[in-house]
C-alpha positions, 0 to 999 in steps of 0.5 A: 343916535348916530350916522356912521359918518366919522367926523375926525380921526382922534388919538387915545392920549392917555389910560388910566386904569380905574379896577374894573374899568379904565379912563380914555383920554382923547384927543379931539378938537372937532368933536369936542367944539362945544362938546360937556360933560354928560354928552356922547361921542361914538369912539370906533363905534361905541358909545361913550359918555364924556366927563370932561372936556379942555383944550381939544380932549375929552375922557370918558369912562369904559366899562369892563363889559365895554371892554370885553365886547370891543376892541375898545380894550386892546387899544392904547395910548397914540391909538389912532380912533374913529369920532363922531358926535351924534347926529342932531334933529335937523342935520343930513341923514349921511349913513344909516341908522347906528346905536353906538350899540357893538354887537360883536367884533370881527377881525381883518383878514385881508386888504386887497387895494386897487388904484381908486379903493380897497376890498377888505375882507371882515371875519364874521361872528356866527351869531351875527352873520344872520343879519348882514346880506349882500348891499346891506348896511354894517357899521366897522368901527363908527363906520357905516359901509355898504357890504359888498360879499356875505359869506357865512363866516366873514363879509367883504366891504370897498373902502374909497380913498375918503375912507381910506385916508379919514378912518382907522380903516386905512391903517388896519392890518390883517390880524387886528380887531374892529367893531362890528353893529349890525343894521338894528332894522334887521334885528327889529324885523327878525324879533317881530317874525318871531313874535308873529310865528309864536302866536300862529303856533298858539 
């Protein structure tokens, strides 16, 4: 489990394609502190399995599903990415409660900055825009944010200069593609309704 709290802005050094599937080599000389083979790393909020490690990079293996349900799969070498390791039993709960589980992706649409932080408004999936209110959590590529608008079809977040200056969200542009994973609580709650509606019509 993770936290949405990025740890270290990495670098996708190298790709190679594997068929059906591709290779990331990245670079991460945080995260990788103590990091081995078969341990996970939350890359822009997917999470990936690590197969090698040294020197202050690791790779890790990307499904071709991976691939087609992120934005995991238009980025490149010297893409800059979000990392975090998972949280450990005894650490601070800094964010909320996130899978490394991406439900779907969306697409900046606008930046509107200020002198202190930034409004970014997100496109919204259709199926998605059930579990995402006004002062509710959602996690944009690895990173956990407070939503400030929930429209139908987009939501809107505030970005602090911290964020700004230790994410990719500081250097996405309007047109480019983030990983969206809504709050799981919300997914929880809603098959439970339903499972109690069902019953009462039985």
């Amino acid at each position: 489990m993770f936290t949405g709290i990025v740890e270290e802005l990495g670098e996708i050094t190298a790709v190679e394609e594997l068929g059906d599937a591709c290779r990331f080599r990245l670079r991460g000389p945080v995260v990788t502190d103590g990091a081995k083979h078969g341990d996970s790393i939350a890359v822009n909020g997917v999470c990936l399995t690590v197969v090698e490690t040294g020197g202050g990079e690791f790779t890790a293996d990307v499904m071709a599903e991976t691939l087609k349900r992120s934005s995991l799969g238009a980025l490149g070498a010297g893409s800059r990415v979000n990392l975090e390791r998972p949280m450990v039993a005894d650490g601070r709960f800094g964010g909320h409660i996130v899978q490394g589980h991406v439900d779907g992706t969306g697409t900046i649409i606008a930046r509107d900055p200020s002198e202190n932080w930034e409004l970014v408004r997100v496109s919204l999936p259709a199926e998605l825009s059930r579990y995402v209110v006004e002062k509710g959590s959602i996690t944009v590529d690895g990173v956990s944010l407070t939503v400030v608008e929930a429209g139908r079809d987009y939501f809107t977040i505030s970005l602090i200069p911290t964020t700004l200056a230790l994410t990719t969200l500081g250097i996405k542009q309007p047109g480019d593609p983030v990983n969206l994973e809504v709050d799981v609580i919300a997914k929880y709650v809603e098959r439970m309704l339903g499972a109690d509606a069902k019953e009462s019509a039985e």
